[in-house]
C-alpha positions in Angstrom: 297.2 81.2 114.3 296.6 83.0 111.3 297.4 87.2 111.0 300.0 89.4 111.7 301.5 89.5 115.3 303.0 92.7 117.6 304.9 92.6 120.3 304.7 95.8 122.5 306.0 95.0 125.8 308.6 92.0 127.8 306.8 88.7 127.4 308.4 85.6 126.7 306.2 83.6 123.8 307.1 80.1 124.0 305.4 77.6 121.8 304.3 74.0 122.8 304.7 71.3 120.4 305.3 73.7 117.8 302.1 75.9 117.0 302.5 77.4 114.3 301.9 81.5 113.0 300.8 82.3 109.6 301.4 85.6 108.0 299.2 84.1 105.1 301.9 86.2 102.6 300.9 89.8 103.5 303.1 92.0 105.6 305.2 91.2 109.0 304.4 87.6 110.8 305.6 88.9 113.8 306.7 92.6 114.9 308.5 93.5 118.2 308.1 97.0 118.4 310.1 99.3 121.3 309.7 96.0 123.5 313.0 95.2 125.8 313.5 91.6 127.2 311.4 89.8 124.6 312.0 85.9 124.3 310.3 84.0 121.0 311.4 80.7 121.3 309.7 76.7 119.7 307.5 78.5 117.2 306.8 77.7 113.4 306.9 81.3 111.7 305.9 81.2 108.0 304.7 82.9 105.0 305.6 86.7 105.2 304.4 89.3 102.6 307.0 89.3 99.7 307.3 93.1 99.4 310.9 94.0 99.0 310.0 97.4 99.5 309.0 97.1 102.8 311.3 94.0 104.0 308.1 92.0 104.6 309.7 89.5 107.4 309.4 86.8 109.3 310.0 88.5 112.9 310.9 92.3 112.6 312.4 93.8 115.8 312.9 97.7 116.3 314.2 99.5 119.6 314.2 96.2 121.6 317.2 95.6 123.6 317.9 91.9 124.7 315.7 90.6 122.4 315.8 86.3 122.4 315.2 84.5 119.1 315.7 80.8 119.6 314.6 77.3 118.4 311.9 78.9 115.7 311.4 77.5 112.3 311.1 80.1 109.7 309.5 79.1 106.9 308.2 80.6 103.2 309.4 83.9 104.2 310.9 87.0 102.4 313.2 88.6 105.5 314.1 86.0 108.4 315.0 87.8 111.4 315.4 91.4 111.0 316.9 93.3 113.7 317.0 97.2 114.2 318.4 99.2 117.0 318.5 96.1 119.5 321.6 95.6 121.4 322.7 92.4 123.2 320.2 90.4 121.0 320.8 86.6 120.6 319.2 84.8 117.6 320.0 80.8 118.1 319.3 77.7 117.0 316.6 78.9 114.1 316.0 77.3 110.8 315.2 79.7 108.1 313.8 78.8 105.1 313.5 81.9 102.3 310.5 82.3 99.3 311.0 80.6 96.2 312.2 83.4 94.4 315.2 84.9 92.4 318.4 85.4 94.3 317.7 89.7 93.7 314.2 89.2 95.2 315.2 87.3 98.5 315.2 89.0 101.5 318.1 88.3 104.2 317.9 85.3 105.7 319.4 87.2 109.0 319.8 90.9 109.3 320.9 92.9 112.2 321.5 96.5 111.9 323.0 98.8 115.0 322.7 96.8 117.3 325.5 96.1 119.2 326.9 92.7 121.0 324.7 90.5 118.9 324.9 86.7 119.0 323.6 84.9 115.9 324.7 80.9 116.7 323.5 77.7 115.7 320.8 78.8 112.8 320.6 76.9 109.6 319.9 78.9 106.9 319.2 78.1 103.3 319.0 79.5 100.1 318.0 83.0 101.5 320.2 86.1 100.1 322.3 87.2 102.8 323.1 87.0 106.6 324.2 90.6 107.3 325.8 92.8 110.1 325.9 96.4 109.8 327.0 99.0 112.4 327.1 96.3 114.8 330.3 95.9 117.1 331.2 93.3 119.4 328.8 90.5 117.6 329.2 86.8 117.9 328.9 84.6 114.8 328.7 81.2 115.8 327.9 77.6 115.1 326.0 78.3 111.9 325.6 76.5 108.4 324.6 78.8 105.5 324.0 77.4 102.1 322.9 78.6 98.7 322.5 82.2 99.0 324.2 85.1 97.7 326.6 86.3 100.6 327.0 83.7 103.0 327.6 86.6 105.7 328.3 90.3 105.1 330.0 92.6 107.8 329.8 96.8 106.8 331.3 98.9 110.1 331.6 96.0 112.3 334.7 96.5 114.9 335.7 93.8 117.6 333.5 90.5 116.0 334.6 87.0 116.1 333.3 84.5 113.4 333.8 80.9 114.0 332.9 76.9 113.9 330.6 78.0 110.7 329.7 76.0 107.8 329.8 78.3 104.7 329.0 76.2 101.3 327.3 77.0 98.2 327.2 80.5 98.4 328.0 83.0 95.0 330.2 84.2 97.9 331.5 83.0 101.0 331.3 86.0 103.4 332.0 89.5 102.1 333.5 91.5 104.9 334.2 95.6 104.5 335.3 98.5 107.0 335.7 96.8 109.6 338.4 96.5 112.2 339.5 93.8 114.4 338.2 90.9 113.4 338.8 87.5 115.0 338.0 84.4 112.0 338.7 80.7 113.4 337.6 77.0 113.0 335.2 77.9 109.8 334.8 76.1 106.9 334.1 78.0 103.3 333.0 75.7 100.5 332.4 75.4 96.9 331.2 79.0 97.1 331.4 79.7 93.3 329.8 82.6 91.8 330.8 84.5 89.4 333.4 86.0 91.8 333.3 83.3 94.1 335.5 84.4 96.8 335.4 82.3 100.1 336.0 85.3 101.8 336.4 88.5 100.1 338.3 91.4 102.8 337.6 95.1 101.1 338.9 97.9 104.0 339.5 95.4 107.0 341.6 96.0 109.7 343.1 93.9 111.9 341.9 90.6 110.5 343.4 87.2 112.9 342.0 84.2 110.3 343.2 80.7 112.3 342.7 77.2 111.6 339.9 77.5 108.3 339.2 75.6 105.4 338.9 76.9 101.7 337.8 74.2 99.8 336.5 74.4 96.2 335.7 77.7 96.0 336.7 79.9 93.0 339.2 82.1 95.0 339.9 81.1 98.7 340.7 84.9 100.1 340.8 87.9 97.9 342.4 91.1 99.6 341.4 94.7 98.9 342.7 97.3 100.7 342.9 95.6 103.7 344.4 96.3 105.6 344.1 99.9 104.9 346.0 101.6 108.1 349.4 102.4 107.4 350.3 100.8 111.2 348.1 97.4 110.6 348.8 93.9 110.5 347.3 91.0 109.6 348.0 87.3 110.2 346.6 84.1 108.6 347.7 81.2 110.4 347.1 77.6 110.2 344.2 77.7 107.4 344.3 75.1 104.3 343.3 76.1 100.9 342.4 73.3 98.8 341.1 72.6 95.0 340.3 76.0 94.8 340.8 77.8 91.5 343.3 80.4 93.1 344.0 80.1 96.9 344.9 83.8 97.4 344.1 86.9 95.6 345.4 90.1 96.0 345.5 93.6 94.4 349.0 94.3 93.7 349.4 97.5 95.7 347.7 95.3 99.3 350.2 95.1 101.4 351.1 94.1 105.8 349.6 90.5 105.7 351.4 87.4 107.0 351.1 83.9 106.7 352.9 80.9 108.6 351.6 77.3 109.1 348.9 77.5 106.1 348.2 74.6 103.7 348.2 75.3 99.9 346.5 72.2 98.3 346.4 71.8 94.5 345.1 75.0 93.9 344.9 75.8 90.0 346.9 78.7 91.5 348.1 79.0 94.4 348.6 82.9 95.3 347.1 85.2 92.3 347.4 89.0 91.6 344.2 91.3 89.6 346.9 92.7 88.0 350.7 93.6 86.9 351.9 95.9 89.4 354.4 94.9 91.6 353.5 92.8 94.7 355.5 93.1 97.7 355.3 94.2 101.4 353.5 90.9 102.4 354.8 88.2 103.8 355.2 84.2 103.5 357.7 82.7 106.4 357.0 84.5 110.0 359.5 83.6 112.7 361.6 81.0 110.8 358.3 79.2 109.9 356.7 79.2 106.2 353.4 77.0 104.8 352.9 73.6 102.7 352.9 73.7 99.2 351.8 71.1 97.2 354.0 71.7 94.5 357.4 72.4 95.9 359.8 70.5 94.4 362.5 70.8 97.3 364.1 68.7 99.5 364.9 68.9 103.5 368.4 67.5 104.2 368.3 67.9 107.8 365.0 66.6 108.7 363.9 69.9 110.3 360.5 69.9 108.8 361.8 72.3 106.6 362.4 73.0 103.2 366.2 73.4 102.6 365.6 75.7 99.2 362.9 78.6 99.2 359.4 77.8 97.8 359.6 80.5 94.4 356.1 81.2 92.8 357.4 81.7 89.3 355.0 80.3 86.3 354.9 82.8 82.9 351.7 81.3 82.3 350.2 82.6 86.0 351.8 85.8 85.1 350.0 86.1 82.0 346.7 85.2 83.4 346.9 87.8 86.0 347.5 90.1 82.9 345.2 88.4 80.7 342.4 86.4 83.2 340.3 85.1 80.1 343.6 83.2 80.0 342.5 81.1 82.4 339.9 79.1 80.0 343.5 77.7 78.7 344.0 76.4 82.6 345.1 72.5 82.3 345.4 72.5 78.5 348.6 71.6 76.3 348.4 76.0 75.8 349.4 76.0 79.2 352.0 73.1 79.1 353.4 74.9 76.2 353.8 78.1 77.8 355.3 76.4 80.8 358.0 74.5 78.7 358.7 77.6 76.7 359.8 79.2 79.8 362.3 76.5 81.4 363.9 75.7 78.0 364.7 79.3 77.2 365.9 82.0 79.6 364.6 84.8 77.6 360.7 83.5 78.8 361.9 83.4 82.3 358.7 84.7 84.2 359.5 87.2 87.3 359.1 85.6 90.4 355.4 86.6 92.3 356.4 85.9 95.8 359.1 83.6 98.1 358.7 81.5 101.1 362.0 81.4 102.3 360.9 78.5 104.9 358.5 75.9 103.6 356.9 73.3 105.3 357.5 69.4 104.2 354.4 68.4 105.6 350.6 70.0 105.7 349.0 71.4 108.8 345.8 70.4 109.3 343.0 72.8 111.0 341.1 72.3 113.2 337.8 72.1 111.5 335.2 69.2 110.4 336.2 67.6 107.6 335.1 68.4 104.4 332.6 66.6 102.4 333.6 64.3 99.1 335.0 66.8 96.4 333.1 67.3 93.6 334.2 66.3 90.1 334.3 69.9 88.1 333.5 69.5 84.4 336.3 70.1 82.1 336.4 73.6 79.8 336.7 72.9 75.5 338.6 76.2 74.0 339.8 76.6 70.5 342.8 78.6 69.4 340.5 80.2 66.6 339.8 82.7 69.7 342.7 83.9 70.7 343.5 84.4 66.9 340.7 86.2 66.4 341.2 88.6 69.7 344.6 88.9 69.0 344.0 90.1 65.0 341.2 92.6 66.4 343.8 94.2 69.5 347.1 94.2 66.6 344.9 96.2 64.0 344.0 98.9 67.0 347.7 99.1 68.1 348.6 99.9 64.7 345.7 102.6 64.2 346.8 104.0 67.1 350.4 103.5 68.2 352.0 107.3 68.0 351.8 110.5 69.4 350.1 112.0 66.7 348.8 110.1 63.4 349.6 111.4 60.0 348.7 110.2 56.2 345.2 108.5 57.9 341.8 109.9 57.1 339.7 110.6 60.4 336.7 110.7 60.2 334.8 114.1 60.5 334.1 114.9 64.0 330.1 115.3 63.8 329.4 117.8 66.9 326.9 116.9 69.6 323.7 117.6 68.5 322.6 119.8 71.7 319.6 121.5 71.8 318.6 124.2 74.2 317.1 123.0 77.5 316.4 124.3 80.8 316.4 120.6 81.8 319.7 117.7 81.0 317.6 114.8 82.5 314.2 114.7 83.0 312.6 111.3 84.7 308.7 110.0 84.6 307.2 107.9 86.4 310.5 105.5 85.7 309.6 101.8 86.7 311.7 98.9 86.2 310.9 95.1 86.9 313.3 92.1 86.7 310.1 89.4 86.7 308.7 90.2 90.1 310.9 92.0 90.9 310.7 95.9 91.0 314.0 97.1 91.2 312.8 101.0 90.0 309.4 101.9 91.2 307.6 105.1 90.0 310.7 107.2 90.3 310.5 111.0 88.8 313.1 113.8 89.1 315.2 116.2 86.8 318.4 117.5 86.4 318.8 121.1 85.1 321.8 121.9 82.9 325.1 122.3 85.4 323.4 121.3 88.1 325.6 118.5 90.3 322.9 115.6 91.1 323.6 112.2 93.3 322.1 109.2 94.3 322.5 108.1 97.0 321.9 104.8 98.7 322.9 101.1 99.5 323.6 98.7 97.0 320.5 98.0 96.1 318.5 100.4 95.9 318.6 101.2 92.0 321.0 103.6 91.2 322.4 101.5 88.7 319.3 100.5 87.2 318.8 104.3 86.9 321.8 104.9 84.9 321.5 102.2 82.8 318.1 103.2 81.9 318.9 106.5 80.9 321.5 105.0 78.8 319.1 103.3 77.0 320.5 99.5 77.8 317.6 98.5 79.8 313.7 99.4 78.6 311.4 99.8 81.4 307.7 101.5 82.0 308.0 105.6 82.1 310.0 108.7 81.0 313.1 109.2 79.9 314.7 112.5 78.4 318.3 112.7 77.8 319.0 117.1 76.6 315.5 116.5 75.4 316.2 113.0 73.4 313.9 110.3 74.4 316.6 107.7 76.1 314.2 104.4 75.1 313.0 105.4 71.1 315.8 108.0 70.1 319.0 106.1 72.7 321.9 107.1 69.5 321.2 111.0 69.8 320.5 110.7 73.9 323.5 108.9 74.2 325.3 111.4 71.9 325.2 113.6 74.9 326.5 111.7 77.3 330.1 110.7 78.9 330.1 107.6 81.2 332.3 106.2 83.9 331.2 102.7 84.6 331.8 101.3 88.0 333.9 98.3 86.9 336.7 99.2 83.8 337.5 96.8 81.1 340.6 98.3 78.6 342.6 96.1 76.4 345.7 95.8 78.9 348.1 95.6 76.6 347.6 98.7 75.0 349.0 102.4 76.1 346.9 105.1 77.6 347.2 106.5 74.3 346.3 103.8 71.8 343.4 103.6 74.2 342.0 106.9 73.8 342.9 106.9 69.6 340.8 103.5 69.9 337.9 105.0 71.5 338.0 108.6 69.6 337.8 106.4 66.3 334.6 105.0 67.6 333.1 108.3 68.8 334.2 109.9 65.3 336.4 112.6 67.6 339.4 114.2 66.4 342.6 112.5 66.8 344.1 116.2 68.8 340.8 115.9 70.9 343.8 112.2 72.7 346.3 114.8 74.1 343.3 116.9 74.9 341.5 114.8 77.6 345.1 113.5 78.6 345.9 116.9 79.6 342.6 117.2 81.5 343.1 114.3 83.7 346.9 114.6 84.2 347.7 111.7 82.5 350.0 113.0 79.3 353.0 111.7 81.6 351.8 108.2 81.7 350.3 108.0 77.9 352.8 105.5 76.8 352.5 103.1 79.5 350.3 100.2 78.9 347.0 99.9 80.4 347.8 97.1 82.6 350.9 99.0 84.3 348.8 101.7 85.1 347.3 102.0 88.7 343.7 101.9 89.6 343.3 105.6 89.9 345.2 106.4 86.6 342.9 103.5 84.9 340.1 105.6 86.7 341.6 109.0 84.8 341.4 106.9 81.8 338.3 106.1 81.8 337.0 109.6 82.4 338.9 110.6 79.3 337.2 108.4 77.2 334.3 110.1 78.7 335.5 113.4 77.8 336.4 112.7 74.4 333.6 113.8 72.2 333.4 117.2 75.1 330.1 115.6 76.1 328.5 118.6 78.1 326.7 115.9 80.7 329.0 112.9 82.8 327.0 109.9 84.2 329.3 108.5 86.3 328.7 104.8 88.4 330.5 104.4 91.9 333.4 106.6 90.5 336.1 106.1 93.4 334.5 102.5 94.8 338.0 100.9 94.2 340.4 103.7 94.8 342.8 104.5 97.4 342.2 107.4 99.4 344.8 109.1 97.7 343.5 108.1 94.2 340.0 109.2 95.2 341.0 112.8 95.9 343.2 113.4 92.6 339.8 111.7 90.9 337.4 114.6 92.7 339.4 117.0 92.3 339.5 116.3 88.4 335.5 116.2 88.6 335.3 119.4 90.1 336.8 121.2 87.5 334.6 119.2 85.1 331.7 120.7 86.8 333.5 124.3 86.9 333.8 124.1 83.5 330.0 123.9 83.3 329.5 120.4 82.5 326.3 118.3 84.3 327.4 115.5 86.9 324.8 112.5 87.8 326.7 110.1 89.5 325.9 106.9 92.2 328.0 107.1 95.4 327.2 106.0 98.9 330.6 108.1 100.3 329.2 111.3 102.5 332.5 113.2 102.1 331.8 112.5 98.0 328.4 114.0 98.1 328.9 117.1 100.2 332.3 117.8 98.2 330.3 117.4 94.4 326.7 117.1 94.5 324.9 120.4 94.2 321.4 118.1 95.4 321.2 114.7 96.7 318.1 112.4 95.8 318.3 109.5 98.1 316.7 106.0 97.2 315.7 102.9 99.1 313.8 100.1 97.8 313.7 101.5 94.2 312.2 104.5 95.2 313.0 108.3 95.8 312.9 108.1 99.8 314.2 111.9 100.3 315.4 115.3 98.4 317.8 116.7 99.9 318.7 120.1 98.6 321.8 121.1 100.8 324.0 117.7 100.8 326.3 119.7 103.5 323.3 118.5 105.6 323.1 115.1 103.9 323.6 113.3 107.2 321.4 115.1 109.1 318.6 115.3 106.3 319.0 111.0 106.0 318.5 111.0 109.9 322.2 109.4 109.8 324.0 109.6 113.0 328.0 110.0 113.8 329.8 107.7 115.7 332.6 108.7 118.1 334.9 106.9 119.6 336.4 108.5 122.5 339.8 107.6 124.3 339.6 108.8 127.5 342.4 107.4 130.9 341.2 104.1 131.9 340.6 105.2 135.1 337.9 107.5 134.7 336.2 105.4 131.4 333.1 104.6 133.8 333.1 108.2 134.8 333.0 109.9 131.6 330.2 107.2 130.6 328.1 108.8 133.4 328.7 112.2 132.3 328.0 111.7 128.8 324.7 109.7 130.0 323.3 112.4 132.5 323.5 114.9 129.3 321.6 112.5 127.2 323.9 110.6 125.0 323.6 107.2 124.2 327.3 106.4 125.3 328.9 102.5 125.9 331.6 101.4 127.1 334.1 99.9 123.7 337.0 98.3 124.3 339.5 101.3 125.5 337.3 104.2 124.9 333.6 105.1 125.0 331.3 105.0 122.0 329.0 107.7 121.7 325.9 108.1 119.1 325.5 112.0 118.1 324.1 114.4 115.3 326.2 115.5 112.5 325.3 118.9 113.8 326.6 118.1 117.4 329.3 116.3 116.9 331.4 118.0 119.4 329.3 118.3 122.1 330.9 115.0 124.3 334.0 116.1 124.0 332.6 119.7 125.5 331.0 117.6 128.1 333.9 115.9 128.9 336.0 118.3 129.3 333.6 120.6 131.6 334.2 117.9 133.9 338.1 117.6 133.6 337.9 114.3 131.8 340.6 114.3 129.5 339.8 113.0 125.8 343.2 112.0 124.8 342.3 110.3 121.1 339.0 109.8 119.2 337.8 108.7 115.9 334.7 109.4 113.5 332.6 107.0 111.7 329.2 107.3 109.5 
């Protein structure tokens, strides 16, 4: 049956000895539009549009509650299933094969967005990009095996989900999971997932996450943990996983603390628990009620024949330490560097390496979970380095530290500071027609707008959606079809003097760590041809002249942020592009780092920077362009209406007494709120404008709200 397909009311469409639908590569295959009780079950769906654009998909569903996708065989197309705004959904037992394209060009193999209580079991998908939940609480992930995509499974704002008795292999990442809050994880397995992060799961702002009898096998890091959990009053518990032949078991941020782990299995690991850094790492811990984990490399003994360990487990290796300092260390992984180092540091005491981390109780013996077991390991190629290198890096960092190793620098020449050639312009930015391909792939797509000098401009959107691609444009690193003016300076033909005017924060920071804030800055002012009194200058401006003799890799992640905006500031550049500026700070980080920002802009300078954080946009931006699909999908001119103006709405949680929860669901109902039933409380979907209007309605009928809490 060849054409594209709509559903508009119930019907169940069951095929018979599988008859196939053909999309013949334009558009939807098969829509379900406002249609509640649909069943599409023993169908062969194939050969979608490839528009990414329009997430051209196999079967699109909007506004259909209880919606049935089962036993179908998706073939050839861009999106799989694609689910909007359709609670208590169940999408079973598909197989869903994606276009031949680029990993950026794929479509997700599963995607289900706001709609609660999903199920997604049994599917087998390959080699499509993601399988993603957003805004979706109370969802099922079961039974499925995902291979050779980008995210094996992504979670953003999903509370109360349980993942388990998956198959994860081959992905660049596992599963990627972010703000999200009780999460049960058990029986999965996560294999040789090794891009070039390669986490088997990676935990960014989680809450509450229970992780029980897995298996991290091969993958390039088994868990990393960032900020999570984030509450103050949250713990987390891993419990009888394994973690074996990856390259580091466990990663952490130094500063991620409240997570616990008993009964695990740590396998030859290249390392078994790693840090992304030098801070101190502490507030986490290894032996829970008397009971530790296995690790293949203790070297103790149990006297008693408890099961036990009689001496602690101590993770204590200087040449782990000075990866986590130094990770392109870890090409010398295996080598006789590393046997060196090692030696070094049990012959002499003055090498001793701090200890990471003790397990006061470790097990003799592993634990097994309670998963399949894994396939034959694979047989990784061995790494060639020379020491040439590290000579060569080390001669380069030793001649900056001694350019730039004091407070202030005397019998040097500086260069002379050349001033920014700024010409008069009602206009900083001005963008044409800007298009950008990656092959065919259109990440940019006809995109115009401009920027008048002071103004405050974001863009806004999900990752994505080319904001990136926008700034690196305008910096001249990528070429691409259109205008681009930089204070007048042509971006693509005249990139030294456009760039000239600029000051950019890049999303992800790379400093020589073993440098000092200050070096730094007398490193980077030599380059820009600044003024060696312009160092204590910017210092001053981002509160940092208190820290400017520490090294770069003691420094926190918000001071390393501060740093980077100095660096910005140093030739007084009067425009800042700025990339996801506070993606990887703390709350309390992210607030010193605005706050530094809006005196920037007070002081007259012009912000453009990416951010997809409301309370960012309303606090800096002066006007919000938002993008989707590479293109500009709305202006909005007052981002203190930025949720409203996006059509975003709030989500409340409301604690109410138990005793009157199906009550004060009524209530809100009869006024015409779109309120459930969520664990304790009641969630309700309002305006930004309105966002106190249940709790009015509550309390006009003497329900008491006794707690609630906000997300976007």
């Amino acid at each position: 049956y060849r054409g594209n397909f709509v559903i508009d009311k119930p019907l169940t469409l069951e095929g018979v000895d599988w008859p196939v639908l053909d999309g013949q590569n334009q558009g939807n295959v098969l829509e379900v539009n406002q249609a509640p009780d649909v069943t599409i079950r023993g169908l062969v769906i194939r050969n979608s549009g490839a528009r990414l654009d329009k997430e051209n998909a196999g079967i699109a569903v909007d506004k259909s509650p209880h919606l049935r996708v089962e036993q179908n065989r998706l073939e050839n197309v861009l999106f799989g299933v694609y689910i909007k705004d359709s609670p208590d959904s169940r999408i079973a037992y598909n197989t869903v094969g994606a276009k031949d394209l680029p990993v950026p060009a794929r479509g997700d193999a599963i995607r289900v967005w706001y709609s609660e209580k999903a199920q997604v079991i049994g599917n087998r998908v390959d080699r499509g990009r993601d399988v993603v939940l957003w805004y979706n609480n109370g969802a099922v992930i079961r039974d499925n095996v995902i291979t050779n995509g980008r995210y094996g499974l992504h979670f953003m704002y999903c509370d109360d989900n349980l993942v388990e008795n998956n198959w994860i292999e081959g992905n660049s990442v596992g599963a990627f999971l972010m703000y999200s809050r009780r999460l049960t994880l058990r029986h999965n397995v996560f294999a040789r997932n090794r891009g070039p992060s390669g986490y088997g799961i990676g935990l960014k702002d989680m809450d509450g996450v229970e992780a029980t009898d897995n298996l991290f096998s091969s993958n390039r890091v088994g868990i990393y943990f960032d900020n999570s959990p984030w509450s103050v009053d949250v713990r987390q518990h891993f419990t009888r996983n394994a973690f074996v032949n990856n390259d580091i078991g466990l990663l952490f941020n130094p500063s991620v603390k409240r997570n616990y782990f008993s009964r695990n299995s740590f396998i030859d690991n290249l390392e078994q628990v790693g840090l992304t850094g030098s801070g101190t790492f502490e507030g986490n811990g290894f032996t829970v009620n008397g009971q530790g984990n296995f690790w293949s490399d203790y070297t103790g003994y149990d006297a008693d024949g408890d099961g036990l360990g009689d001496l602690p487990y101590v993770s204590k290796s200087l040449f782990e330490n000075m990866m986590d300092r130094t990770p392109a260390l870890r090409l010398f992984q295996l080598s006789p560097a590393q046997q060196a180092v090692e030696l070094a540091a049990k012959a002499f005491p003055i090498f001793q390496p701090r200890p990471k981390f003790t397990d006061d109780a470790p097990l003799m013996s592993p634990v097994v979970p309670a998963v399949p077991q894994p396939e034959a390991r694979p047989v990784w190629p061995l790494l060639a380095a020379t020491s040439a290198l590290l000579g060569l890096v080390a001669a380069v960092v030793f001649g900056v530290r001694r350019r730039g190793s004091g407070k202030k620098q005397t019998g040097q020449t500086q260069p002379a500071f050349a001033p920014i050639p700024i010409q008069e312009q009602a206009e900083m930015i001005k963008i044409a027609h800007l298009t950008k391909r990656f092959g065919k792939f259109t990440a940019v797509d006809d995109v115009s707008f401009s920027v008048a000098a002071g103004e405050a401009v974001a863009l806004w959107g999900p990752n994505g959606a080319g904001k990136t691609t926008i700034i690196r444009c305008l910096l001249g690193l990528y070429t691409a079809a259109g205008q681009v003016q930089v204070n007048g300076w042509d971006a693509f033909r005249q990139g030294k003097q456009a760039r000239a005017v600029i000051g950019y924060v890049p999303q992800e920071l790379a400093f020589y760590p073993d440098l000092t804030a200050r070096e730094t800055l007398h490193f980077y002012a030599s380059l820009k041809h600044a003024p060696a009194d312009r160092v204590e200058t910017v210092l001053a401006d981002v509160n940092l002249l208190d820290h400017a003799d520490k090294p770069v890799a003691a420094l926190s992640g918000g001071m390393k942020q501060r740093l980077a905006l100095a660096i910005a500031l140093l030739s007084d550049p009067p425009l800042l592009v700025l990339d996801e500026p506070t993606s990887n700070l703390d709350t309390s980080a992210r607030d010193d780092f605005l706050r530094l920002l809006q005196a920037q802009r007070a002081r007259g300078k012009t912000l453009l920077f990416t951010s997809h954080r409301l309370e960012e946009v309303e606090l800096l931006a002066t006007r919000v362009l938002a993008l989707e699909g590479g293109r500009i999908r709305a202006v909005c001119e007052n981002p203190a209406e930025l949720a409203a103006c996006l059509g975003v709405e709030v989500r409340l949680k409301l604690i109410v007494p138990e005793t009157r929860l199906d009550e004060a669901i009524e209530v809100l109902q009869a006024q015409g709120f779109a309120a459930r039933r969520n664990g304790i409380g009641v969630r309700v979907l309002v305006s930004p404008s309105a966002k106190t209007a249940p709790l009015q309605a509550l309390l006009r009928h003497n329900i008491e709200v006794r707690n609630f809490e906000l997300d976007l």
